[in-house]
N, C-alpha and C positions, 0 to 999 in steps of 0.2 A: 556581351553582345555577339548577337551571331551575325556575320554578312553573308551571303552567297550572291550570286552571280552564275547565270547560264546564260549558253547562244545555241542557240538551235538552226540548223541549215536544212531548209525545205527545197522539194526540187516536184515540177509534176509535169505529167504529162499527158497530152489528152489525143485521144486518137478514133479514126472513123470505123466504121467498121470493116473496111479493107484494111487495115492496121495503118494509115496514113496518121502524120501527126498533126494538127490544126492549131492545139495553145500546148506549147513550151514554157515554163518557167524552171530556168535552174536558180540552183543557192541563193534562197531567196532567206536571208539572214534575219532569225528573229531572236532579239535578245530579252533576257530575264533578268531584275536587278530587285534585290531585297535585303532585309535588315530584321531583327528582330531583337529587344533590347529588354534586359530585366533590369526595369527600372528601379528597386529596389533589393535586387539581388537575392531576393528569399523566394522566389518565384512566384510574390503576391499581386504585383503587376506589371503588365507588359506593352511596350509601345509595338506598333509590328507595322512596316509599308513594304509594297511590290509595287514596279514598274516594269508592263511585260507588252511586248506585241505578239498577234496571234494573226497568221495567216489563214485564210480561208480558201482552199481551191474550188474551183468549175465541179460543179455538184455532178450527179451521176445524171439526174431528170437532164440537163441543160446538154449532157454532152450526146443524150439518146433522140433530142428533140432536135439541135442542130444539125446532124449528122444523118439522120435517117432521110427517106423519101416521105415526101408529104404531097395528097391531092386535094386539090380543093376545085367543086364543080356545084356551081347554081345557076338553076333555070327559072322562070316564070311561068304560068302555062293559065289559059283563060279554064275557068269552070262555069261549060254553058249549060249543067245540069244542078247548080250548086252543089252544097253538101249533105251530106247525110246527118239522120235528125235521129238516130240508134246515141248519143252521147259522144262518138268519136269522131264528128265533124272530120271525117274522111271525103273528100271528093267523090261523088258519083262517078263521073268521068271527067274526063282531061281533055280537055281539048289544042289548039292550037298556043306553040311559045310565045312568049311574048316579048321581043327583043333579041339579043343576044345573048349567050351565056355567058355567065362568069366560070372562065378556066383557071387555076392555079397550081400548077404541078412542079413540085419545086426539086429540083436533083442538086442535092449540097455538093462544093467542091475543096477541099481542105483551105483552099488561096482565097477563097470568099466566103467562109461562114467562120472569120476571127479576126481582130486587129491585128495586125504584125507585131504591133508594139503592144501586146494587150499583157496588163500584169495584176495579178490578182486581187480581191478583194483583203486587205487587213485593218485592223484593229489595236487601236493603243487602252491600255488599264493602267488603271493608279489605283491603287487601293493606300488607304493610313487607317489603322486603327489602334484602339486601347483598350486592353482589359484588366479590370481588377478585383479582387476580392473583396468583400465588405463583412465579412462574419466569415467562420469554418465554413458555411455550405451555399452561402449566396455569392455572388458574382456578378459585376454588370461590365457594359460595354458599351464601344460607340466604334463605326467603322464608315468613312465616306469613301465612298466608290465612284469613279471616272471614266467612261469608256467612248470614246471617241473615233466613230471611223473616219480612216484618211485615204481609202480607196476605194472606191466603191467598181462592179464591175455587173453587167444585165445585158439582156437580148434590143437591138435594136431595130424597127421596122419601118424606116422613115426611107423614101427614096430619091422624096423632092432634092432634098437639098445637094445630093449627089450629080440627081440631072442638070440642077441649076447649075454649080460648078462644074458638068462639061460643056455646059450650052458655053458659059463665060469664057472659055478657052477653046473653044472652036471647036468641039468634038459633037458636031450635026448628027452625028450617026450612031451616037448613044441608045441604046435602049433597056432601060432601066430594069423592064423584065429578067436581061439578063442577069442579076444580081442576086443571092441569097433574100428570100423571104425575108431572114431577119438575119443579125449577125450580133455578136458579142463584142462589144468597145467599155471602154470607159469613160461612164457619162461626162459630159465636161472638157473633155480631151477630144486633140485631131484626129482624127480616123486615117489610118491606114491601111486598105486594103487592094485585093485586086478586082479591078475592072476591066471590062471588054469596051474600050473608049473608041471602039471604030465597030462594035458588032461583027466582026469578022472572025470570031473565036480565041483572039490573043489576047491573055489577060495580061496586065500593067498593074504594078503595084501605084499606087495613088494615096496623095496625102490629102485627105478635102481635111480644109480649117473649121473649127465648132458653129464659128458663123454662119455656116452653111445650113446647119442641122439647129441650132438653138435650144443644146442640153443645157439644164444646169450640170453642174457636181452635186455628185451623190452625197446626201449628207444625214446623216443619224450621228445622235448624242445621247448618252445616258449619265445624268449625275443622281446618286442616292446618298441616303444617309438612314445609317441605322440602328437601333438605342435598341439594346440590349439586358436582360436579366436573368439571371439560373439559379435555380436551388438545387445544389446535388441532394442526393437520395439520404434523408437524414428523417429520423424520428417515424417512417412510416411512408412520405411521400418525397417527391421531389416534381419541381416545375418549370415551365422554361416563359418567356414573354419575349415577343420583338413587334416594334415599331419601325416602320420603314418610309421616309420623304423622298421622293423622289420625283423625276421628270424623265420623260424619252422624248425627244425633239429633234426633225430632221422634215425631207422629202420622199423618205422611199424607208419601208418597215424592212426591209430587207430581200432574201429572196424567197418569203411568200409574199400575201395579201391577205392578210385576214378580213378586209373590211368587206371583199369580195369575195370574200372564205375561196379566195385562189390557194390554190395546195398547188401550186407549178414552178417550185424551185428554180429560180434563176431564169426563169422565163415569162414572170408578170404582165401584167398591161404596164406596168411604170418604166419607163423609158423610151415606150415602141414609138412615141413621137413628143415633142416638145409639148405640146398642148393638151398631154397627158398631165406633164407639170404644172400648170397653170394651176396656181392656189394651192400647193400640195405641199405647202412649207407649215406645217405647226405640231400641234402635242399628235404621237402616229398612238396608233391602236392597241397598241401594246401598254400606253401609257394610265399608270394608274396612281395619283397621285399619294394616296394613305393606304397601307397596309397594314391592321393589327394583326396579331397571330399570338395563342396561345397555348401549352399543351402541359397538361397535369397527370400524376400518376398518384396514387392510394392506394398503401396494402391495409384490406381490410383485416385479413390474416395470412400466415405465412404462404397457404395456400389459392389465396382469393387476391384478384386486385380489381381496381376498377381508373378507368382513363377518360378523360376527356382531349378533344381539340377543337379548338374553337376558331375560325378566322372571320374578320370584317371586314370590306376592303371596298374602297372607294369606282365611281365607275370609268367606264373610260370613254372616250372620245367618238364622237357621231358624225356623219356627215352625210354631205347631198351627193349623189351618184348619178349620173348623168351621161348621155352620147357626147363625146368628143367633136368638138368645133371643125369641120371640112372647108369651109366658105376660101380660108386660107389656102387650101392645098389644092395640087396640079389633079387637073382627070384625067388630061393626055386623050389617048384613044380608048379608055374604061378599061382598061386593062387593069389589073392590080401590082403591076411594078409603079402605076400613079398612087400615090398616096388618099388624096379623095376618094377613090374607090375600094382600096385597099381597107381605111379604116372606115368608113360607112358600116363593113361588115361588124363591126365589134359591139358589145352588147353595151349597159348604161353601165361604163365605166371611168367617167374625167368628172371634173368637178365641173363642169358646165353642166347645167338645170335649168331647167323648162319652170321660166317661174309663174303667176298669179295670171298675168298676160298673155303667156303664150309665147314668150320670147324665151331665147335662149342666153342664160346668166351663168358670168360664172363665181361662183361659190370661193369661201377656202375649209381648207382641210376643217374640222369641228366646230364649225359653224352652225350644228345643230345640238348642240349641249353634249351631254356626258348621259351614259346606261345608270340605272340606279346601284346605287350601295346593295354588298352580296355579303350577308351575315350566314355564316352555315356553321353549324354546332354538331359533331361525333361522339357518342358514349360509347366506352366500348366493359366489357368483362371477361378477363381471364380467368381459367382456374389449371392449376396444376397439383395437380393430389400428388400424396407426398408417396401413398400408396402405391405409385406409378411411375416408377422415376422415367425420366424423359417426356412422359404424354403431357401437353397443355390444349387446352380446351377454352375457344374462344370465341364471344359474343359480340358484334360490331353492331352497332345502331349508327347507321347516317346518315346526316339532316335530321337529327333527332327532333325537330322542330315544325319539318316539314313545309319551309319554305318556299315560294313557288314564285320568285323573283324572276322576272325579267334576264335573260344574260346576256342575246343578241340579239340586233335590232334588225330590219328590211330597210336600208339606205337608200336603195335604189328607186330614185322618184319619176325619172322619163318610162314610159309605159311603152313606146312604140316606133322607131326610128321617122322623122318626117310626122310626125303626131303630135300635134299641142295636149294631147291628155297622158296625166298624169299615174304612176301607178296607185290602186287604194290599196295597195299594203307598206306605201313608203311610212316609215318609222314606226309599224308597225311592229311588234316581235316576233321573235322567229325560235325562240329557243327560250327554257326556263332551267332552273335551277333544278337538276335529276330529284324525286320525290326519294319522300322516306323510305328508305327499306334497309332489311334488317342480314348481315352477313353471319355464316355458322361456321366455325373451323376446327379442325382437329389436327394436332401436329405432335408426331411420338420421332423423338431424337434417339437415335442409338449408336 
């Protein structure tokens, strides 16, 4: 039996672009625990388990987005000439504002754009598995896998509950604006950060408690299971099969958003206000319950081969996208350190939906089924003439099939903020399965 045993000490540090530091994490201890056992001592099979945490720090997107200057400016303006009828419904002309503007110019300061206490996102794994031989050249297996986040860490945009806890302690002269656009905590946890509790420019470290804000904890789970078969390369060919069970279950995919196709590392819509949560607990996007997968090799001759791989894989999970519920939140002076006016601006992204009525509902997470099953099948042809040592010459075909499934859907069903209509492309598709085509390669080794 083999054991090992590793610890690993992380340490990071994140800084503004004046070289200030904003999140410190030192010796952040993560340990590694395994076993590997020949259960029969001929090396015909083997029991094998790991138990490992895996730290994740402040992405590079999160630390360029918090840190930088950011403006944000919108006006309204009447068009007494309407628009132009050329295709690019441009304005004729502009006439007078309408209202006030929306200003938002935000200048980060290392003491407000991080929890004090903020500490990184990690990860626990279990892995156990078995393999054994069944003949000289087959082999099967089975391996269940466990991955449990237990910290989770995201950009936060909420301000009510800040102002609400100074108003509660007498600090009249708060003004919310003064705070970071968004700030990095950990959902679920107290915030600690500093504030200017008198508007006067001195910032105070401040503890406001969860209940102020109303995160949950961040939570993602993945349990699998995966059945296994190999034929090493005997008589001509050799093949490989896996079956994979599984579930991914939590509140938040991590730090993107696929269902939003958000590519924004660590600075998602999921956490920027509590009411982003609302319904956001089920199977996340990632989640695909069946995965077959096959992949086979054939020498026709010594210098010819031909390959397939095959995979089928179940769909995943859908839902309704919608403007985030305001009715809740402060408007203050319409400024955007108020959170009503603040998130107004955000596009259809919370699980509240404009449903059959006209009213605003809220959903949960896949409440709209699952994307259809993705069968896609590859042939490929090698040749390596013997005549040519080194040169291999190779033919891919993929999607040999030419399947044109479905892969991502338009979730997004509110059409127009303050608008009871709906968009007509909700659930419709948006994406299919890349079309046949055929890849040519030439590869000489020397």
């Amino acid at each position: 039996m083999l054991v090992y045993l590793g610890v690993r000490s992380e340490s990071f540090n994140n800084m503004d672009g004046n070289g200030k530091t904003f999140v410190e994490s030192s010796n952040l201890i993560a340990p590694r625990l395994g076993f590997s056992w020949d259960v029969n001592g001929d090396s015909s099979a083997k029991l094998f388990t790991t138990l490992g945490r895996s730290y994740i720090p402040v992405t590079a997107n999160t630390n360029i987005r918090s840190t930088r200057v950011e403006n944000y400016n919108q006006s309204w303006y009447l068009l007494p000439d309407g628009r132009k009828t050329d295709g690019t419904e441009a304005p004729v002309t502009i006439g007078d504002i309408i209202g006030e503007p929306i200003i938002d110019n935000q200048v980060p300061q290392p003491e407000r754009i991080a929890d004090k206490n903020l500490t990184p996102m990690y990860q626990d794994e279990f892995i156990i598995g078995y393999q054994q031989f069944l003949t000289d050249d087959w082999s099967a297996g089975a391996k269940f896998t466990a991955k449990a986040l237990q910290n989770g860490m995201d950009d936060f945009c909420g301000h009510d509950g800040f102002t609400n806890w100074a108003a509660d302690n007498g600090y009249d002269n708060f003004d919310p604006n003064s705070m970071a656009g968004c700030m990095l905590i950990n959902p679920g946890e107290d915030i600690t950060i500093a504030m200017d509790l008198e508007n006067d420019g001195n910032l105070t470290s401040v503890t406001t408690p969860n209940s102020y804000h109303g995160l949950p904890e961040y939570k993602r789970d993945y349990y699998g299971l995966e059945l296994t078969a190999d034929k090493a390369m005997s008589n001509g060919w050799k093949a490989s099969f896996s079956y994979v069970l599984s579930r991914t279950h939590g509140n938040a995919e991590g730090y993107v958003n696929s269902s939003l196709a958000q590519e924004d590392p660590g600075a998602t819509q999921d956490f920027d206000h509590q009411n982003f949560m609302h319904g956001s607990e089920g199977y996340l996007p990632t989640d695909r319950t069946h995965q077959f997968k096959a992949f086979g090799l054939y020498e026709i001759t010594e210098e010819l081969l031909v390959s397939a791989n095959i995979s089928l894989v179940s769909g995943i999970p859908m839902s309704c996208q919608g403007f985030v519920k305001t009715d809740d939140m402060l408007t203050g002076d319409g400024t955007t350190g108020y959170d009503a006016p603040n998130f107004s601006r955000y596009g259809a992204s919370s699980f509240y939906c404009m449903n059959d009525d006209g009213q605003q509902e809220l959903s949960e997470r896949g409440d709209e089924g699952r994307t259809p099953w993705l069968f896609n099948a590859d042939l490929g042809l090698s040749y390596s003439p013997m005549w040519a040592e080194g040169l291999n010459l190779k033919a891919t075909v993929f999607n040999v099939f030419n399947n044109q499934e479905a892969t991502t859907f338009d979730q997004v069903n509110d059409y127009e903020q303050g608008s009871t209509a709906r968009s007509p492309n909700y659930l419709k598709a948006s994406s299919y399965q890349s079309p046949r085509y055929v890849q040519i390669s030439a590869h000489y080794s020397f």
